[in-house]
N, C-alpha and C positions, 0 to 999 in steps of 0.2 A: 614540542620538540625537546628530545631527553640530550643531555652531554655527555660524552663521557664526564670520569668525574674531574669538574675543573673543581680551584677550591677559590671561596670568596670571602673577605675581609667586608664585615660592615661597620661603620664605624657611626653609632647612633641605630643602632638593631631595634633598641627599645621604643622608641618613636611608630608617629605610625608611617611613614615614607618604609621605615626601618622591615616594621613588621610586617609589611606586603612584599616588601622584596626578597624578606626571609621567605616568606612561603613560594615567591614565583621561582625562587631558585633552588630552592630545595624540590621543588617540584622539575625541575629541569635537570635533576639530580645530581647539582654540586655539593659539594661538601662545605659548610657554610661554619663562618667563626663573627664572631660579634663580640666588641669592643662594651661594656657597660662600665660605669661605676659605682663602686663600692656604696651601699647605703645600708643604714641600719635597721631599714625595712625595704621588704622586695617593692623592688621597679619595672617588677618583667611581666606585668599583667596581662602585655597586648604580645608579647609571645611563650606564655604558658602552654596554649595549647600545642606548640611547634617543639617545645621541649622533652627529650627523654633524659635517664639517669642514664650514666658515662657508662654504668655495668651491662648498660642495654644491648643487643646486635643491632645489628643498620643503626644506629647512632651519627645522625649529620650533621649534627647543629651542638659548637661548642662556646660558651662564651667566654670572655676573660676580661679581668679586671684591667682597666687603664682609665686616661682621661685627653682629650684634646689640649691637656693645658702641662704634660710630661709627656715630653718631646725623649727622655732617652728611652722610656716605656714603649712610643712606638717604635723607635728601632729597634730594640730589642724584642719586641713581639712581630715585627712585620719580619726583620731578618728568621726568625724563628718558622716563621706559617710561609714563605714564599710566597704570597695567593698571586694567582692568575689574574686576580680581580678587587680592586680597593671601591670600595662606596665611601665618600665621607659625606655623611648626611647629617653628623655631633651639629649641635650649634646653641647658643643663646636663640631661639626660633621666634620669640613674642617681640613683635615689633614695639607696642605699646613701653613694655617694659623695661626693652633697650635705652630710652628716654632714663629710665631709672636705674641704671645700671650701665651705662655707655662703657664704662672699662674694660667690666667682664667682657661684656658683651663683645669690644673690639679684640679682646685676649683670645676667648673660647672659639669665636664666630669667624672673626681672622687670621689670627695671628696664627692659631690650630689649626688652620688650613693650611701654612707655611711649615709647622713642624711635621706635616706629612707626607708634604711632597718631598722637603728633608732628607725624612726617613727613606723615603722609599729611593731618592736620589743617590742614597750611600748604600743601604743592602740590596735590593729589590729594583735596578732598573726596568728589569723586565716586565712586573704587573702595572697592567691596565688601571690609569686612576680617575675615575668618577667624581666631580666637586657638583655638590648641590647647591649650586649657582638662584636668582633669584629675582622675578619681577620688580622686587620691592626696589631694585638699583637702578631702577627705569626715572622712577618716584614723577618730577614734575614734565617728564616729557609725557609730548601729548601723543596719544594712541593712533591710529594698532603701532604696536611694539614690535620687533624683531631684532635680528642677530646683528643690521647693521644701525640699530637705532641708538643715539646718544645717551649716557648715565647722568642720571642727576639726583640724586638717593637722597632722599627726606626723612631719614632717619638713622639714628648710630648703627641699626639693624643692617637697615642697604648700605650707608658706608662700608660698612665691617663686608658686607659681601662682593661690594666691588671691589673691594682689595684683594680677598680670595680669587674672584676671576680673572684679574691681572696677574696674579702670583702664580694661577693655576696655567695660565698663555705662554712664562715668561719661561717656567720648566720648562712647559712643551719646544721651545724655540730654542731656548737656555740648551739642555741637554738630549734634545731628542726621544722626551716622553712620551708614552702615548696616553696624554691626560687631554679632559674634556668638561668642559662644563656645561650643564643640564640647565638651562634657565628657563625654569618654570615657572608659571604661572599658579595661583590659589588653585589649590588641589585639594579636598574635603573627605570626607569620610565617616561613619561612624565611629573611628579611632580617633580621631581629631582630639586632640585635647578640649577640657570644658570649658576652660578661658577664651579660647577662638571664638572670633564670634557665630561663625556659621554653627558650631558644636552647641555654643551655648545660648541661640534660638530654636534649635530642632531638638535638645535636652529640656527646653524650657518650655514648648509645646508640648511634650509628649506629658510635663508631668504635671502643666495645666488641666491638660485634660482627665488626666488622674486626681485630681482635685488636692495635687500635694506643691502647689506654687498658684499665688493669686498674681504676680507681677514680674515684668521682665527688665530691667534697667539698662539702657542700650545710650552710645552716643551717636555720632553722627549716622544719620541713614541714606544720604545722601552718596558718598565713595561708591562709584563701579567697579567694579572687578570682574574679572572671567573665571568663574569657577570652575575644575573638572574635579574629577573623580578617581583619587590616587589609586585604584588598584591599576587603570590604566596606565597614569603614570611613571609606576616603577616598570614597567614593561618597555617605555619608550630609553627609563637609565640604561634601563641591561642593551636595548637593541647599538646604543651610544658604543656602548664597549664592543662589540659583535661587529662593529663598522671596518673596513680596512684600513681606513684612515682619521685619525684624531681631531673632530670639528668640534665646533661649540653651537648645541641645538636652543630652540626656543619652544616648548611644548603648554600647550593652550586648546582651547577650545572655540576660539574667535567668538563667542557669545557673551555679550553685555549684560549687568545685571546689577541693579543698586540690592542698596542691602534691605531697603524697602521692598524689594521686587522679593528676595530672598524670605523675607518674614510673610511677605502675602502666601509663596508655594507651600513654605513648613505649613504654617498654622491651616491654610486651606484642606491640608490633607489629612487632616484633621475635623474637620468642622468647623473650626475658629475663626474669627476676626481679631487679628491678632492687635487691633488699634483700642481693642476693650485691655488690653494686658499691659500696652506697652509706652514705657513712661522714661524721658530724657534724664542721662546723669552727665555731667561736665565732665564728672572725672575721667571717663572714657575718651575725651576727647586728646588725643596726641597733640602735643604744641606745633608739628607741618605736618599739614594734611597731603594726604598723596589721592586727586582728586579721579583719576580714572584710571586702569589699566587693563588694555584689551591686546589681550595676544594676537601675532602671528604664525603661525606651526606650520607655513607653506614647505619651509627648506625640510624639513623634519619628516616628511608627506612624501617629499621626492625623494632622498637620500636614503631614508628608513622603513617607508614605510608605513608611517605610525601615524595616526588620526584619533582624537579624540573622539567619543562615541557619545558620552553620557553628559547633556548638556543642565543648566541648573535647574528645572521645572523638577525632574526627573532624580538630580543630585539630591535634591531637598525633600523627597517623599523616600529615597533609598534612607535618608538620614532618620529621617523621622520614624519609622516603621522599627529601625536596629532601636533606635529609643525608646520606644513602645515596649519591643520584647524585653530589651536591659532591665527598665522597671520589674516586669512579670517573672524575672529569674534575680532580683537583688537578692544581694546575700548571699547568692551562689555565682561562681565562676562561667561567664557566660562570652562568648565573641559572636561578629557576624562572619557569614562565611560570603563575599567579595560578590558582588551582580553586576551583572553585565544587560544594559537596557538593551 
């Protein structure tokens, strides 16, 4: 289904949530703008291929320099672009690393959440705002998870994003926004960054078996999780905003999976036994563990539409396969292009 053209603010483009939704929307033929920042080497690896030169025709995709942590930057660029449609998906994203960084973390992750709704509160009542809400704020409640289930966040991470989705609530009620939070669940991909751990088990089989890594150093493998498959995903953000009215969904794939389970599918699809590779580090281990979390996406089914499709057996040999071919093309500029089981 094409649009006419609406236009859409994504704010964390470069990410990979960022990058699949650049494509699902420019594919719907919005005129798309992306928030990055400034570095002194490029960051835009996972939308290079989505990018032309401004002197190009059909030119959809434009980026521009800002940060979640200069609040008059966004009003000044959201008053500027009007969009139809805000994604805030920026964040401090490593849970682990929140621990090591709690500040930032609560600046970028939260507090960035408030300078947007801000901004868009003072130019821009009018666009639709999307908070990339998060499982991780569930943390010690026990599973399945849903929209009316209690916060108890085991980390500076999920702190920082319960605060966002209350802030994101209080708009909405505050001034009659149509803002919404996405709380989803672990979503994966060959984009994933290589610190994740799903990324850096199906990076670390693939280049096992190329015989360029003898060992994998993992902590806890125990932790459940529901993994899906973000090009699905960003499909269930955009349908959030396309709704008549401004709810707060919970997007998941109801299927359990330790991360033991997760290293048996990689390395199986493969050949491997992944228990010859794979060898305990402490340091991995977070100081509160967040011991299971199993989505609900019943309201999100009825409301929207929207059902996860690609469960983790299947998420982890998609992964594994884009790692394969990544090796076979390094050195050169290579992406996967999105599968659908």
């Amino acid at each position: 289904m094409r649009c006419s053209l609406k236009k859409a603010l994504i704010i964390g483009i470069t990410g990979q949530d960022g990058s699949y939704l650049a494509e699902l929307l420019l594919d719907k033929g919005y005129e798309v703008h992306g928030l990055i920042r400034r570095a002194s080497t490029f960051n835009t690896s996972r939308i290079d291929h989505l990018y032309r030169d401004r002197h190009e025709a059909g030119k959809n995709l434009t980026l521009h320099y800002g940060d979640l942590s200069d609040g008059s930057r966004l009003v000044s660029l959201i008053a500027e672009l009007k969009p139809h449609e805000i994604y805030n998906l920026g964040a401090q994203s490593h849970v682990r690393v929140s621990f090591d960084e709690p500040e930032y973390t609560g600046d970028i992750t939260g507090v960035g959440t408030t300078r947007v709704l801000e901004a868009v509160r003072l130019v821009s009542p009018e666009s639709r705002f999307y908070q990339a809400s998060s499982s991780e704020m569930f943390g010690a409640t026990p599973p399945p998870q849903n929209e009316e289930t209690p916060f108890y966040p085991r980390s500076p991470y999920g702190a920082a994003k319960v605060y966002s989705y209350w802030m994101t609530k209080n708009y909405r009620e505050a001034y009659d926004l149509f803002a919404v939070n996405g709380i989803l669940f672990n979503h994966e991909s060959p984009r994933r960054g290589e610190t994740f751990v799903t990324r850096k088990i199906t990076r670390a089989a693939a280049r096992i078996k190329a015989g360029l890594q003898s060992k994998l150093y993992l902590g806890n493998l125990d932790s459940v999780r529901d993994w899906g498959y973000t090009p699905e995903y960003v499909e269930g953000m955009w349908r959030m905003l396309q709704h008549d009215k401004p709810m707060d969904y919970v997007l998941a794939t109801g299927y359990a999976a330790t991360i033991r389970d997760f290293l048996t599918h990689s390395f199986e699809a493969l050949d491997l036994n992944w228990e010859e590779f794979v060898e305990f580090d402490p340091r991995y281990l977070r100081p509160t563990e967040v011991d299971a979390l199993i989505g609900d996406a019943s309201l999100a089914e009825r409301e929207l539409g929207w059902k996860a499709k690609t469960m983790t057996p299947d998420l982890a040999r998609i992964m594994v396969e884009a790692d394969v071919q990544a090796l076979r093309h390094e050195g050169s500029h290579w992406i996967d292009t999105p599968k659908f089981v």
